[in-house]
C-alpha positions as CSV (number, residue, x, y, z in Angstrom):
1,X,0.0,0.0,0.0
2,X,1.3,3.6,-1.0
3,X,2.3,5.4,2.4
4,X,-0.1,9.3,2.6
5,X,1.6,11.9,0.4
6,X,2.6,14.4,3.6
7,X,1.8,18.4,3.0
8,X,4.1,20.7,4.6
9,X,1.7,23.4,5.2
10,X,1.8,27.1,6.3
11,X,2.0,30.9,5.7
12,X,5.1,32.0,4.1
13,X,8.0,33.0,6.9
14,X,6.1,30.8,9.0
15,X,9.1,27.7,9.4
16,X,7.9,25.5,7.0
17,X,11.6,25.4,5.4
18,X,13.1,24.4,9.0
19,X,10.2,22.0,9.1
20,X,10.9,20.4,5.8
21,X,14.5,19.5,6.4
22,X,13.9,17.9,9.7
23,X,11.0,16.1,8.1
24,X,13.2,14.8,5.5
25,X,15.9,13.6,8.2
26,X,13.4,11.6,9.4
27,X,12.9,9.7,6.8
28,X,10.5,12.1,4.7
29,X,11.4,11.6,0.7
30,X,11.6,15.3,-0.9
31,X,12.9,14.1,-4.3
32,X,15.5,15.1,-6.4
33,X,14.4,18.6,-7.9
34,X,14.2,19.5,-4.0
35,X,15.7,23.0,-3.4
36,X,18.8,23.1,-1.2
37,X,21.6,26.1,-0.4
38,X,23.3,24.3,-3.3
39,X,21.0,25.4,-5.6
40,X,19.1,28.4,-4.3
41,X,21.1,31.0,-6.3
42,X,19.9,29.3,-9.5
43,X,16.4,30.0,-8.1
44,X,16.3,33.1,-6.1
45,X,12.4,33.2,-6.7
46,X,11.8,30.1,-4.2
47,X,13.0,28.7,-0.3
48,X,14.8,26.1,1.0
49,X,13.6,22.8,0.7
50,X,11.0,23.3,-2.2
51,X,10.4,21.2,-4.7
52,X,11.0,23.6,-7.9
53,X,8.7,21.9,-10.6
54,X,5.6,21.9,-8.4
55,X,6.6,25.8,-7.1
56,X,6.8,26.8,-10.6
57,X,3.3,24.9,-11.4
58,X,2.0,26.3,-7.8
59,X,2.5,30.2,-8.8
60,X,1.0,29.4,-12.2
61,X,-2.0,28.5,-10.9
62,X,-2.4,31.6,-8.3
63,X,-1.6,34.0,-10.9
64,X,-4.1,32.9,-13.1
65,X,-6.6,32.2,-10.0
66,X,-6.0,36.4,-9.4
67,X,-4.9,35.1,-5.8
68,X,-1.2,35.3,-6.2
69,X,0.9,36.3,-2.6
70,X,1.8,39.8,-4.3
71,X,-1.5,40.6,-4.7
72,X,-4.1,42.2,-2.6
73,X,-6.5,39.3,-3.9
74,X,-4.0,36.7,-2.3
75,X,-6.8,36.5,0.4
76,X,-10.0,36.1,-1.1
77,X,-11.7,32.8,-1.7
78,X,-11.4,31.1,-5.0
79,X,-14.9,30.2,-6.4
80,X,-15.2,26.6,-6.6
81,X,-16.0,26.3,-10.7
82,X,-12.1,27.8,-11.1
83,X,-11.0,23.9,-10.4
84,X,-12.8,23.3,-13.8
85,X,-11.2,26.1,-16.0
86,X,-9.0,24.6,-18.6
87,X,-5.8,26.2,-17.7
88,X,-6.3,24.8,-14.4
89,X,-7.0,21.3,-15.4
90,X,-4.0,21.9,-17.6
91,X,-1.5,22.5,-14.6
92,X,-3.3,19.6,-12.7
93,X,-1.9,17.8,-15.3
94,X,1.6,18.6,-15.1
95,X,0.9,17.9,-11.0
96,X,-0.1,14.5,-12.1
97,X,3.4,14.0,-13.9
98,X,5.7,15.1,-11.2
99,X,3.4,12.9,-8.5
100,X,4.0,10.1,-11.1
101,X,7.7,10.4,-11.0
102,X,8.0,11.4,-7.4
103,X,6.2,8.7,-5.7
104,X,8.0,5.6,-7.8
105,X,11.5,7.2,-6.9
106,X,9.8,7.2,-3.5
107,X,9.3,3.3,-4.0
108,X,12.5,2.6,-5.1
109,X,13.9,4.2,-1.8
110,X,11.1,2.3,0.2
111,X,10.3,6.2,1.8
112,X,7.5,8.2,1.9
113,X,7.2,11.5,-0.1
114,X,6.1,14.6,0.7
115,X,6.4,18.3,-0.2
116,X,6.9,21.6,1.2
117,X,5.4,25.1,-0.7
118,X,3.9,27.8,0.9
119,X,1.5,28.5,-2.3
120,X,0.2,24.7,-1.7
121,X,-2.7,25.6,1.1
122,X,-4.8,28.0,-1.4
123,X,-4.9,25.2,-3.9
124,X,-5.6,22.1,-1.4
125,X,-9.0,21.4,-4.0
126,X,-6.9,21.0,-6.7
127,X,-4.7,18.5,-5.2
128,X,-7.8,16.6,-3.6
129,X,-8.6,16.1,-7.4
130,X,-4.7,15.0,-8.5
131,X,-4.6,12.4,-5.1
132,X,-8.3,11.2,-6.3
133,X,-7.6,10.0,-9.4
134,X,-4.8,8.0,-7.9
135,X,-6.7,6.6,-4.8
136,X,-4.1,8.2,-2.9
137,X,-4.5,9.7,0.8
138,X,-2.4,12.6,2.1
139,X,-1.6,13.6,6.0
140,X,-0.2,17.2,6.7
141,X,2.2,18.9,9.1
142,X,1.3,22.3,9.5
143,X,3.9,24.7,10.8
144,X,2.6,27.3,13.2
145,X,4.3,30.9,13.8
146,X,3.2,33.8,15.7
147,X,0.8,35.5,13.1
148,X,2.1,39.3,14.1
149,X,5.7,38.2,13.3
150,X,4.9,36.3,10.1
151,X,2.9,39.4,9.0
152,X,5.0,42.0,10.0
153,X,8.2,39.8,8.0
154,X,5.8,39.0,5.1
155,X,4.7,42.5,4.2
156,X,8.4,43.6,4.3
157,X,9.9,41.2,2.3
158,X,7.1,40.5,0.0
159,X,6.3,44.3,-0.3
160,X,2.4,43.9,0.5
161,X,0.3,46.1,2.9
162,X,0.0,44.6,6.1
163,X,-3.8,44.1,6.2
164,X,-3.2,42.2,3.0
165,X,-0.2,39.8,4.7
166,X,-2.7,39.7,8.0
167,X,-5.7,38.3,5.8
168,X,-3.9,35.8,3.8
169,X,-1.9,34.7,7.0
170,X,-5.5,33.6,8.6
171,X,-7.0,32.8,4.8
172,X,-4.1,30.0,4.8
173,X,-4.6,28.6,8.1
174,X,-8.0,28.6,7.8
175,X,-8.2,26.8,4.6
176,X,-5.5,24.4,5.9
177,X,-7.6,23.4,8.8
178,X,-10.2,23.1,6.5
179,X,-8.7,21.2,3.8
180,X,-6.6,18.7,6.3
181,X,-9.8,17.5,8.3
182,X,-10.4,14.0,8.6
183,X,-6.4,13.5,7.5
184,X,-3.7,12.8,9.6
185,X,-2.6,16.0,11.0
186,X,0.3,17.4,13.1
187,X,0.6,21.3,14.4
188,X,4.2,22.5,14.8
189,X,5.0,25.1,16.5
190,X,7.9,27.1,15.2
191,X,8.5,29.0,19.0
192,X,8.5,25.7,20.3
193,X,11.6,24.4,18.3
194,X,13.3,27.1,20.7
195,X,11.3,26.5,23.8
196,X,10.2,22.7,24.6
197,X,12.8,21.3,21.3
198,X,12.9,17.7,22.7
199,X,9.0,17.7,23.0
200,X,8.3,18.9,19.8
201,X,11.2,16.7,17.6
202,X,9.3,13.5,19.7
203,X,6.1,14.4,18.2
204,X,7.1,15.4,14.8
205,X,9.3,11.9,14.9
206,X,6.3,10.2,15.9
207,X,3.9,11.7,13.3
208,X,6.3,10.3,10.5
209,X,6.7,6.5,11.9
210,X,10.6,7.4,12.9
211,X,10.2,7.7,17.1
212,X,13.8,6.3,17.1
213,X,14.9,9.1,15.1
214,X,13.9,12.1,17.1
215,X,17.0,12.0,18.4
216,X,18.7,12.8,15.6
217,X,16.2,15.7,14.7
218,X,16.7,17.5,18.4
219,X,20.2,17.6,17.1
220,X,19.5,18.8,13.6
221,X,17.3,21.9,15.5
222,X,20.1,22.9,17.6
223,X,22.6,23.2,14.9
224,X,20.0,24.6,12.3
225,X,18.9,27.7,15.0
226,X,21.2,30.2,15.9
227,X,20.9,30.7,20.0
228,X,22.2,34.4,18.9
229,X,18.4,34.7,17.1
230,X,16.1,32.4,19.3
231,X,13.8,34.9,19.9
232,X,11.9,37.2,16.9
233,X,10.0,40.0,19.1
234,X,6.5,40.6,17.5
235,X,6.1,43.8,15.5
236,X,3.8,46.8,17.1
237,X,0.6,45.1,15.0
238,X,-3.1,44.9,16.3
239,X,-4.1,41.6,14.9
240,X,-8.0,41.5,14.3
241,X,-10.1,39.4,16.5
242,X,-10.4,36.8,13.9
243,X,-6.5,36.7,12.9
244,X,-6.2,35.7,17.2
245,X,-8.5,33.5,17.6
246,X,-7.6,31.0,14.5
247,X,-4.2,31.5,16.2
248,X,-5.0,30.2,19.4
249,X,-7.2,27.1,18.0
250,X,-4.2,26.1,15.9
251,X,-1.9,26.4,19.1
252,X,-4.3,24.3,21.2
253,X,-3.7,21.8,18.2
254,X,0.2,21.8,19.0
255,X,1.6,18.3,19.4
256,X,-1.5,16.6,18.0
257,X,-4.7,17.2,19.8
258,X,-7.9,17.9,17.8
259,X,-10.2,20.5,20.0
260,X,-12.9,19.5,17.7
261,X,-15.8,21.6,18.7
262,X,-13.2,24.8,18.5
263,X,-12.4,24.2,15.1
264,X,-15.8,23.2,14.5
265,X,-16.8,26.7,15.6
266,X,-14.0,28.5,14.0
267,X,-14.7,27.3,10.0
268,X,-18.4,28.0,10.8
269,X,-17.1,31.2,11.5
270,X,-15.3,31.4,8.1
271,X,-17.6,29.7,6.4
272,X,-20.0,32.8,7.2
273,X,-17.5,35.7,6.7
274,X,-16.2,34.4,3.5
């Protein structure tokens, strides 16, 4: 039986590089077109630890979706007919082809494959569709980051208003909350790599099948973290209401619980704002 195609999942600046590379120490199969420091400058467009066909495929689709990160669009919901348009189906496609060659490389290694993109959490229907067709299941680790540093970092380095960064922070989350439910789900928090590391490298190890390896991530965290930097204070932002409380249902998810009539109550929530 194929093992669950694991989503790295969160917000941009939000850890999910860190969180790829220690998933992928533990036994996590990234593939070969996986972006390392190696071959970053060839690629100065993407992050560490991406796979570079499906990032390519990924921005594709938001630009032509009008929901690209640069965009104050990046936020709103994408009407659910847009799965049908051609160009669409077209890049589902080309998914189909790199999940094709991914996962048998992935055999051949007897690992399970996974991926890590940013842009992946605004097009979780379109992968529903790709893993489908294939019988394929998927489980996700979502990477969890205080939402006033993330935005604050975003809207500098991506050059967006903060509003913009601040909706499309809780727009991801949301819809990854949504789109993982009834999957396999871990919540990893990026503070905690700094705070409670042997806790959180246990779980992680745990969630992908390797508990004897956790271990050997604790000591991947340490020499990936700089103790000179452990601590990113919070820009002067006043985060709305909605922005803190989809934070703190995601942190009481932290480690693996599933406070199921909070997150109930919080996609009702954006299920009626939307």
């Amino acid at each position: 039986m194929t093992a669950p195609v694991t989503f790295i999942l969160g917000m941009h600046n939000s850890g999910t590089s860190l969180l790829a590379r220690l998933a992928a120490l533990l036994g996590l199969e990234l593939g070969p077109e996986v972006l390392t420091r190696d071959s970053f400058e060839a690629k100065p467009a993407y992050d560490y630890w991406e796979h570079a066909g499906i990032v390519a495929l990924q921005d594709e689709a938001l630009h032509r979706l009008g929901r690209h990160w640069s965009t104050p669009q990046s936020h709103l919901p994408i009407p659910p007919e847009a799965w049908s348009l051609p160009e669409i189906a077209r890049i589902a496609e080309a998914l189909d082809t790199i999940l094709d060659r991914e996962l048998a490389a992935a055999r051949s290694s007897n690992r399970p494959w996974g991926f890590k993109d940013p842009r992946t959490v605004r097009l979780l229907p379109l992968w529903r569709q790709v893993l489908a067709r294939r019988g394929l299941s998927a489980r996700y680790l979502i990477s969890l980051r205080d939402p006033a540093i993330v935005t604050a970092s975003f809207a500098d380095k991506g050059r967006v208003a903060p509003a913009d960064a601040e909706a499309l922070w809780r727009r991801s989350y949301l819809e990854a909350l949504a789109g993982s439910a009834g999957a396999q789900r871990l919540v990893v928090d990026y503070d905690a790599w700094l705070d409670q590391p042997e806790t959180q490298a246990a779980a992680l190890a745990g969630f992908l099948g390797q508990p004897q390896a956790a271990d050997a991530a604790l000591a991947a965290v340490r020499a990936a973290i700089d103790p000179a930097l452990r601590r990113t204070h919070a820009a002067p932002l006043r985060l709305a209401p909605f922005t803190v409380a989809t934070a703190e249902c995601l942190r009481a998810m932290i480690g693996g619980r599933e406070p199921a009539a909070r997150i109930a109550a919080l996609l009702d929530r954006a299920a009626a704002v939307a």
